[in-house]
TIRO-2110 file (N, C-alpha, C; in Angstrom, 1 decimal):
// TIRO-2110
0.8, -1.2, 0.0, N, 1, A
0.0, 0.0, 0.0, CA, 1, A
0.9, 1.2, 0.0, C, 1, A
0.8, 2.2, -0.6, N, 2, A
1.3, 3.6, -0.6, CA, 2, A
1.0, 4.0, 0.5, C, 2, A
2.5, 4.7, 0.6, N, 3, A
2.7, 5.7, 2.1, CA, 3, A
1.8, 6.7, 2.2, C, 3, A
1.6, 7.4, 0.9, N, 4, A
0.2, 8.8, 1.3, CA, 4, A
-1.3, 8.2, 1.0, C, 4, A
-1.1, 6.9, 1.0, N, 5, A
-2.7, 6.2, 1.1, CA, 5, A
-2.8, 5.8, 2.9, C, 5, A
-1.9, 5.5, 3.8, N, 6, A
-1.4, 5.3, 4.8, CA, 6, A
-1.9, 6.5, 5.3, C, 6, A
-0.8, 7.4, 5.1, N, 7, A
-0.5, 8.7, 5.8, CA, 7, A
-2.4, 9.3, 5.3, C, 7, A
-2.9, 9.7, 4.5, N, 8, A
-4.8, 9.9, 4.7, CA, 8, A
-5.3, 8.9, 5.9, C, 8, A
-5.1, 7.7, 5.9, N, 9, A
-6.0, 7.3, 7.2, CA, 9, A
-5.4, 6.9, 7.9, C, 9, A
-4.5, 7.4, 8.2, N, 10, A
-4.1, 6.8, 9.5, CA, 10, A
-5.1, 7.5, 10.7, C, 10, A
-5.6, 9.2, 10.6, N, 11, A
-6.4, 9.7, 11.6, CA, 11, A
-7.5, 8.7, 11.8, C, 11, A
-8.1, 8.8, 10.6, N, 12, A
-9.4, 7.9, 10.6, CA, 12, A
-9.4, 6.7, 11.4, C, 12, A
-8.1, 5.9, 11.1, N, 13, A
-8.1, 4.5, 11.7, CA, 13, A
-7.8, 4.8, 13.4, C, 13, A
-6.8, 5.3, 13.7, N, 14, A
-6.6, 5.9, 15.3, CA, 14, A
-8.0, 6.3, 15.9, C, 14, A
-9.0, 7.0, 14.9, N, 15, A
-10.0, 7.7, 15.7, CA, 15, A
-11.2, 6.4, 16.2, C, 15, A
-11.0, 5.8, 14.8, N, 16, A
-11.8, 4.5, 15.1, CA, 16, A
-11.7, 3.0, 16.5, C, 16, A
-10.4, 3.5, 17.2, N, 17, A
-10.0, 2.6, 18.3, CA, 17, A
-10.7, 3.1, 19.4, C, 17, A
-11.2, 4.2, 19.9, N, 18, A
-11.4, 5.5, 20.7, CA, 18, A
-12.9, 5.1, 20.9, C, 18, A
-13.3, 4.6, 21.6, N, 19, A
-14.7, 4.1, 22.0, CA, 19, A
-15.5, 3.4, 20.5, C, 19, A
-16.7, 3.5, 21.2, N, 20, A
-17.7, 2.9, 20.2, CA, 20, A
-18.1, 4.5, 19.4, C, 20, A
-18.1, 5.7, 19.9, N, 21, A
-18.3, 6.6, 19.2, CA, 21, A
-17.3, 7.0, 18.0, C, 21, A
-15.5, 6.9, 18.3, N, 22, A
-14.9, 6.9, 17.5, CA, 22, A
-14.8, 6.5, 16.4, C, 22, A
-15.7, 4.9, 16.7, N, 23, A
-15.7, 4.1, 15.7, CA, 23, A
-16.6, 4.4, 14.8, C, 23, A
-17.9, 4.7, 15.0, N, 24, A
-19.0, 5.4, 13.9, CA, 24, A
-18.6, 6.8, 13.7, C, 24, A
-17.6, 7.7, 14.6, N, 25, A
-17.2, 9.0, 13.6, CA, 25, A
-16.2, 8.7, 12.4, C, 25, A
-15.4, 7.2, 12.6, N, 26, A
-14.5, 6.8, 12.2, CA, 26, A
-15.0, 6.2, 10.6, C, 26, A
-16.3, 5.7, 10.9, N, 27, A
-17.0, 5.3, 9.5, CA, 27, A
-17.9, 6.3, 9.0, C, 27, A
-18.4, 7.1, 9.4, N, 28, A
-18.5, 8.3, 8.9, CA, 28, A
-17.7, 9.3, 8.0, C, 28, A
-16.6, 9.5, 8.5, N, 29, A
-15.3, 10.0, 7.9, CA, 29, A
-14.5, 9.2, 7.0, C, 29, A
-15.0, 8.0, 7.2, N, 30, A
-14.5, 7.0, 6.0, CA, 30, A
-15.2, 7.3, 4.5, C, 30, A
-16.7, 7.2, 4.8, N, 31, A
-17.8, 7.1, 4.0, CA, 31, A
-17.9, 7.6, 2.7, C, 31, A
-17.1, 9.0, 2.4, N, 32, A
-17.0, 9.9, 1.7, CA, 32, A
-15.8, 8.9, 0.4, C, 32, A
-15.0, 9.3, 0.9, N, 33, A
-13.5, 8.6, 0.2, CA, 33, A
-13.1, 7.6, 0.8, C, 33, A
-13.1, 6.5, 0.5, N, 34, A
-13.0, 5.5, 1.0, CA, 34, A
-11.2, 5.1, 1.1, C, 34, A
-10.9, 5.2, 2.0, N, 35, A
-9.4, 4.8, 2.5, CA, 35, A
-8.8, 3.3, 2.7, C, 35, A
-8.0, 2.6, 1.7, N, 36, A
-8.5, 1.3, 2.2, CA, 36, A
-7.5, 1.1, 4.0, C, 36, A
-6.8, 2.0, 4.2, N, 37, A
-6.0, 1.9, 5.5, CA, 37, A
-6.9, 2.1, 6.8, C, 37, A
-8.0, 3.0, 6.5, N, 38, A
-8.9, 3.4, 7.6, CA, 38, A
-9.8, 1.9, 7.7, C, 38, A
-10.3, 1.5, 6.5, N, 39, A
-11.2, 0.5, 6.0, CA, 39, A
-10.6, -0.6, 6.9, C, 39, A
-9.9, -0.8, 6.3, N, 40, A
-8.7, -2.3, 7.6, CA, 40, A
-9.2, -2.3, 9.2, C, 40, A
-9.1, -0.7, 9.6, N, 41, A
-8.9, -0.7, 10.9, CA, 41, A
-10.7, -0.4, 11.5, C, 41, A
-11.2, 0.1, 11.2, N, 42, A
-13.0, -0.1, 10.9, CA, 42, A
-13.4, -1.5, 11.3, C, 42, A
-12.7, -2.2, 10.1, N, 43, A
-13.1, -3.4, 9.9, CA, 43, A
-12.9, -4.5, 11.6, C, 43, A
-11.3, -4.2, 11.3, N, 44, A
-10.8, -4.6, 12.8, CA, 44, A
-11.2, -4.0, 14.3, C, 44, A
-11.9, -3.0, 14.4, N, 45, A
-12.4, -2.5, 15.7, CA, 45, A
-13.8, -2.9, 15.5, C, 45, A
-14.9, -2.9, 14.6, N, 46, A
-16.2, -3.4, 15.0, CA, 46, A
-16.1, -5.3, 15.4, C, 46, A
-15.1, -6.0, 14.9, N, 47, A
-14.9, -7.3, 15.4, CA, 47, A
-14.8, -6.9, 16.9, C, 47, A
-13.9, -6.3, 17.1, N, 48, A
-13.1, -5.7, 19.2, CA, 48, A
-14.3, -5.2, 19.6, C, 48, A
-15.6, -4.6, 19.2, N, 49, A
-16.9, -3.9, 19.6, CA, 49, A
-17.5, -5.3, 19.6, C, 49, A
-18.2, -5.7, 19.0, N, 50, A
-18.6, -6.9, 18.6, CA, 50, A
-18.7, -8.0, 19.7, C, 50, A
-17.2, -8.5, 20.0, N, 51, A
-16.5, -9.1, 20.6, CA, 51, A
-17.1, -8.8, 22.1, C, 51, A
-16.7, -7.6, 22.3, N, 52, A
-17.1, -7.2, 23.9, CA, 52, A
-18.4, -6.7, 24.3, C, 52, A
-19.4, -6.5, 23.2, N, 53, A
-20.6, -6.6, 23.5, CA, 53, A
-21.0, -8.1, 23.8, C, 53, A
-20.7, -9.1, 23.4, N, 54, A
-21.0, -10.3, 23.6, CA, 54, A
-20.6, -10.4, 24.6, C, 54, A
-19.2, -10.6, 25.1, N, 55, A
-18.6, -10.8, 26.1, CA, 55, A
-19.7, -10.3, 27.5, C, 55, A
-20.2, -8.9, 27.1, N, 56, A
-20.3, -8.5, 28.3, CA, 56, A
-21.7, -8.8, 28.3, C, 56, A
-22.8, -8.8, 27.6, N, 57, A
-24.2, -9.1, 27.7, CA, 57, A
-24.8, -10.8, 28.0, C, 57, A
-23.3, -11.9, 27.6, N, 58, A
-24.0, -13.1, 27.4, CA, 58, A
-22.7, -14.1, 28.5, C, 58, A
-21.4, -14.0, 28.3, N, 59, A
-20.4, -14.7, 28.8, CA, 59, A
-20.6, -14.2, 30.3, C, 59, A
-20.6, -12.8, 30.6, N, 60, A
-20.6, -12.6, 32.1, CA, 60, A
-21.9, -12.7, 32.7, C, 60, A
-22.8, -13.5, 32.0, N, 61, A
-23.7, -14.2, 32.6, CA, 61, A
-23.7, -15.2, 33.1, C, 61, A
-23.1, -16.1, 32.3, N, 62, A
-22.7, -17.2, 32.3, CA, 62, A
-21.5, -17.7, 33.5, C, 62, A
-20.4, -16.9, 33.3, N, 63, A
-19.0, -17.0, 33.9, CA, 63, A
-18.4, -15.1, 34.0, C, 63, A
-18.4, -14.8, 35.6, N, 64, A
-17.7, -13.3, 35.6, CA, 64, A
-16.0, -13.9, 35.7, C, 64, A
-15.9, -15.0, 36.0, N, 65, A
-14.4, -15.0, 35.6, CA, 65, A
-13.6, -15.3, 34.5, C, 65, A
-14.6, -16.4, 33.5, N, 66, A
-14.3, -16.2, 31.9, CA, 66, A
-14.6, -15.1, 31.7, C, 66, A
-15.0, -14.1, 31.4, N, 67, A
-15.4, -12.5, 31.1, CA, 67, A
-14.7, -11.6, 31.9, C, 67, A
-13.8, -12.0, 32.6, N, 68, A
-12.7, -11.1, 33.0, CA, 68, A
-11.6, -11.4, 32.3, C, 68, A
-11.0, -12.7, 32.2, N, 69, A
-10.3, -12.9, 30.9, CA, 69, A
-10.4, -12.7, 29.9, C, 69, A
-11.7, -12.9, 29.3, N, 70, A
-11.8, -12.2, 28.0, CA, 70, A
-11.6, -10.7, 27.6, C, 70, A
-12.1, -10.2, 28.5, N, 71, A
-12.1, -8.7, 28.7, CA, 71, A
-10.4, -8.6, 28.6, C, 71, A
-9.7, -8.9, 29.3, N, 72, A
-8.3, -8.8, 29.4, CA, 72, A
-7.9, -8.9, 28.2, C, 72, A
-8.1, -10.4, 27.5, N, 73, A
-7.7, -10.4, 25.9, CA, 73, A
-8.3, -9.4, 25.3, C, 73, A
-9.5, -8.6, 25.4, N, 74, A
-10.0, -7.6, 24.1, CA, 74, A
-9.2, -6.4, 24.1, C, 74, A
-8.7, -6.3, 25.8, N, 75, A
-7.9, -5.1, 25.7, CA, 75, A
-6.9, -5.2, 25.6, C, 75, A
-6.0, -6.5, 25.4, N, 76, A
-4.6, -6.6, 24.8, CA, 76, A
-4.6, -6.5, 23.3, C, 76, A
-5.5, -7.0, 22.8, N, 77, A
-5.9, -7.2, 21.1, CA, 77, A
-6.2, -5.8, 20.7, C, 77, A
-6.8, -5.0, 21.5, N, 78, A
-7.4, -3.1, 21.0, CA, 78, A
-6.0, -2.8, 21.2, C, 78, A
-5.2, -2.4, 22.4, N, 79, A
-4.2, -2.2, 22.5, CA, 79, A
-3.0, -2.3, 21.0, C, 79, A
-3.1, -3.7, 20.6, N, 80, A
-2.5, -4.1, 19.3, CA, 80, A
-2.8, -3.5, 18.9, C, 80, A
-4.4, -3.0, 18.3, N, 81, A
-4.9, -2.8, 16.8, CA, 81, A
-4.7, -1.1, 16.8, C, 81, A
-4.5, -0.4, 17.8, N, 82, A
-4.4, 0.8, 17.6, CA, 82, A
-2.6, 1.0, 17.7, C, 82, A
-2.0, 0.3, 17.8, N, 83, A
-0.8, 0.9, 18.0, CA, 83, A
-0.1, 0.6, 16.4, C, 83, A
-0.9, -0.1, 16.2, N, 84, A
-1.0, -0.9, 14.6, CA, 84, A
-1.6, 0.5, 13.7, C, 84, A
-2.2, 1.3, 13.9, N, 85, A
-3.3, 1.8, 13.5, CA, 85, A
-2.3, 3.4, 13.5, C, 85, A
-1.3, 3.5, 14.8, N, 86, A
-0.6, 4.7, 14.7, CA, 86, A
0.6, 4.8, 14.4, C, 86, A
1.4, 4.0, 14.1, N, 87, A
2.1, 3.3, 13.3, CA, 87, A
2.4, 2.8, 12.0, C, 87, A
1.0, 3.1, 11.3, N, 88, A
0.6, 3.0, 9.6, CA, 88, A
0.9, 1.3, 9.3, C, 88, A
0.7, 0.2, 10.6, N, 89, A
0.8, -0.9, 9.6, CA, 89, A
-0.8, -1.7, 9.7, C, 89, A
-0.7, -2.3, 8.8, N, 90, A
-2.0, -3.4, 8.2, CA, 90, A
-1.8, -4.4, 8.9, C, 90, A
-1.5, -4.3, 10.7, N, 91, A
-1.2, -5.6, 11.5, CA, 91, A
-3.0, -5.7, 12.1, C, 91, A
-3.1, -7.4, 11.3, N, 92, A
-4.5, -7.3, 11.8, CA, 92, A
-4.1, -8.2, 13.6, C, 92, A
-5.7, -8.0, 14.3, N, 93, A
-5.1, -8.4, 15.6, CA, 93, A
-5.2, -10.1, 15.9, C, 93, A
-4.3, -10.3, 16.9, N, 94, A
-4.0, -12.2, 16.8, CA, 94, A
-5.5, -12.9, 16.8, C, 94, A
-5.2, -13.9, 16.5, N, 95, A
-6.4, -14.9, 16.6, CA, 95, A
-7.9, -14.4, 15.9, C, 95, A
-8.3, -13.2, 15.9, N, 96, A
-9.9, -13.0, 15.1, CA, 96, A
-9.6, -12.0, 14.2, C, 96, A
-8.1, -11.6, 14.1, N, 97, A
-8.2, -10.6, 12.8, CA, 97, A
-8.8, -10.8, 11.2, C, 97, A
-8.4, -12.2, 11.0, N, 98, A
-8.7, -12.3, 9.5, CA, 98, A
-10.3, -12.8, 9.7, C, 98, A
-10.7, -13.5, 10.4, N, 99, A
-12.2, -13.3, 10.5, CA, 99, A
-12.6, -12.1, 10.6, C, 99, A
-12.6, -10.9, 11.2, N, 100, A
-12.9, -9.7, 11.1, CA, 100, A
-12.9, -8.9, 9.6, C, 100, A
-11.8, -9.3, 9.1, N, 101, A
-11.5, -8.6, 7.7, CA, 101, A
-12.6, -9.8, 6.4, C, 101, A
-12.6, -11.1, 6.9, N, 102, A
-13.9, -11.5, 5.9, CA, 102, A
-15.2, -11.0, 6.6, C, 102, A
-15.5, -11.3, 7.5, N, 103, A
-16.8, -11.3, 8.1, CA, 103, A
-17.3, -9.6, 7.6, C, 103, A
-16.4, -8.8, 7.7, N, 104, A
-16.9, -7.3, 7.3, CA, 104, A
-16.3, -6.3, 6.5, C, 104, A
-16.1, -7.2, 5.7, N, 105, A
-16.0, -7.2, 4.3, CA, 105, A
-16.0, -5.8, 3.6, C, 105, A
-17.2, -6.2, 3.7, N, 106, A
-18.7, -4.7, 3.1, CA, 106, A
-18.6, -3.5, 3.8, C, 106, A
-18.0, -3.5, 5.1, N, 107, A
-17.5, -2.0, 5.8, CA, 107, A
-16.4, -1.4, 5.0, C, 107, A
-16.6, -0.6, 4.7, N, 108, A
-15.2, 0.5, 4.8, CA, 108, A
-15.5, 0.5, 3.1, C, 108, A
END
């Protein structure tokens, strides 16, 4: 990928890590011109949203101490995906990144 296709979303993708709001200002701001570097990182935070809405509405039902661990992984994996994200690489995050990039495809 080109460095000034990078350097355009890199904001976008950083802003996208930044809560659940960053993430819909983040696809909003995509929406127009479509960046495929923002697109990547879109793609990869609604999996990490995704992820911890389940986590937190169904698993810590079930188990508060599987759902503490999990939660631990989502925030080592967000942690990854935005340092990834400010840093200009296409590192998707361990274990559910490439399901994230098929599963949501159609974003970005």
């Amino acid at each position: 990928m080109e460095q000034n296709t990078i350097e355009e979303g890199k904001t976008i993708a950083i802003i996208s890590y930044i809560t659940i709001i960053g993430l819909i200002v983040a696809f909003i701001m995509n929406n127009d011109k479509k960046n495929p570097f923002a697109s990547f990182h879109i793609r990869q935070m609604v999996g990490l949203s995704l992820v911890a809405i389940l986590n937190s509405f169904i698993i810590a039902r079930i188990s508060a101490p599987v759902s503490m661990v999990i939660s631990i992984g989502i925030l080592v994996l967000w942690i990854i995906g935005l340092i990834g994200a400010a840093q200009g690489q296409m590192k998707k995050v361990p274990l559910l990144g490439d399901y994230f990039q098929d599963w949501f495809k159609g974003i970005g």
